[in-house]
RODO-2510 file (C-alpha; in nm, 4 decimals, decimal comma):
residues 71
     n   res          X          Y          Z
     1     x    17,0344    13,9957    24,4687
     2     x    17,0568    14,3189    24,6274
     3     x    17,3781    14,5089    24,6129
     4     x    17,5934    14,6597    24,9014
     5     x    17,5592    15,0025    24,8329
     6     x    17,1866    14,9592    24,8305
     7     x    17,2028    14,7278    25,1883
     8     x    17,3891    15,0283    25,3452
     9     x    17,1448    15,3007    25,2225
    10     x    16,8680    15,1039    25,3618
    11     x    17,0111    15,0627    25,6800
    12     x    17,0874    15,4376    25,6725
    13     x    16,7531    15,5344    25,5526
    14     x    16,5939    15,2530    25,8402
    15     x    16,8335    15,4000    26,1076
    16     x    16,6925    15,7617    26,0463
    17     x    16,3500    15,6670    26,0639
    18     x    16,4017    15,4601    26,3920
    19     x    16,6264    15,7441    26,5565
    20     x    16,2861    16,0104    26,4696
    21     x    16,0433    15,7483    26,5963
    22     x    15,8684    15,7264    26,2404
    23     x    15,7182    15,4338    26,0822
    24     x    15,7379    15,3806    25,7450
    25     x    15,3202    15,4970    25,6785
    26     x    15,4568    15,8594    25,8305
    27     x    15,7518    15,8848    25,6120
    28     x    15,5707    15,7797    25,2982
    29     x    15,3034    15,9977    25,3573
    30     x    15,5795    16,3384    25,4260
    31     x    15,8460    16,2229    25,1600
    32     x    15,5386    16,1146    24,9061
    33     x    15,7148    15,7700    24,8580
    34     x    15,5091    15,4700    24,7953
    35     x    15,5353    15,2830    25,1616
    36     x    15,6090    14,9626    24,9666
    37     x    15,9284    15,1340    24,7765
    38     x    16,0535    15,2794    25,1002
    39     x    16,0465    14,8921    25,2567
    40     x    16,1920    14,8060    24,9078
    41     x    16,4921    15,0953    24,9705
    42     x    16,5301    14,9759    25,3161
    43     x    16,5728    14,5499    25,2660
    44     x    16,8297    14,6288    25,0017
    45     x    16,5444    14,5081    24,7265
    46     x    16,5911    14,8518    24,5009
    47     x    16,8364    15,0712    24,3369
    48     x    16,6871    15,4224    24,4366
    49     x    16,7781    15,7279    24,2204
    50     x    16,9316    16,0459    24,2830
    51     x    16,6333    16,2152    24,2723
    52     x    16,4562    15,9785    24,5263
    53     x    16,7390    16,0711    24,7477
    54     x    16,6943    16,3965    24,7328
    55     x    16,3254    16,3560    24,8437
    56     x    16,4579    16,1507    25,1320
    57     x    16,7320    16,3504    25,2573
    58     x    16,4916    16,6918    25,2303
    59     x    16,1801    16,4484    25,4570
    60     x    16,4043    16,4595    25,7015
    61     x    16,5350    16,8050    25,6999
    62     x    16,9078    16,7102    25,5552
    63     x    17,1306    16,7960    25,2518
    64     x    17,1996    16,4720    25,0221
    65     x    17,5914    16,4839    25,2134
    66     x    17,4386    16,4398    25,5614
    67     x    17,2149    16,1742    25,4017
    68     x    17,4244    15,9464    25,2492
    69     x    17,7374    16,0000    25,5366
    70     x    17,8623    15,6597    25,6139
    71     x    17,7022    15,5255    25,2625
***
């Protein structure tokens, strides 16, 4: 069972992606995530580490603060 803190970072991470018009190939292909993890991060399914984050948060041009704000 997935836990909260990992539903609202996939919601974050899925809200990004859908506010830049990317689909989850694109962003796997700039971030150099597995697609099937980044679906995984975004239903809640995995804990994602810090350095994952980081990866994320730099794909989209963003500090790991502006990232995770509303986390």
């Amino acid at each position: 069972m997935a836990n909260d803190v990992n539903v609202r970072l996939g919601r974050r991470l899925r809200l990004l992606r859908g506010k830049r018009g990317w689909n989850q190939h694109y962003l796997a292909e700039i971030s150099g995530i597995n697609r099937c993890h980044i679906s995984e991060i975004e239903n809640g399914k995995r804990d994602i580490h810090v350095s994952l984050v980081e990866m994320l948060a730099t794909s989209f041009g963003m500090t790991v603060a502006e990232f995770l704000k509303g986390v």
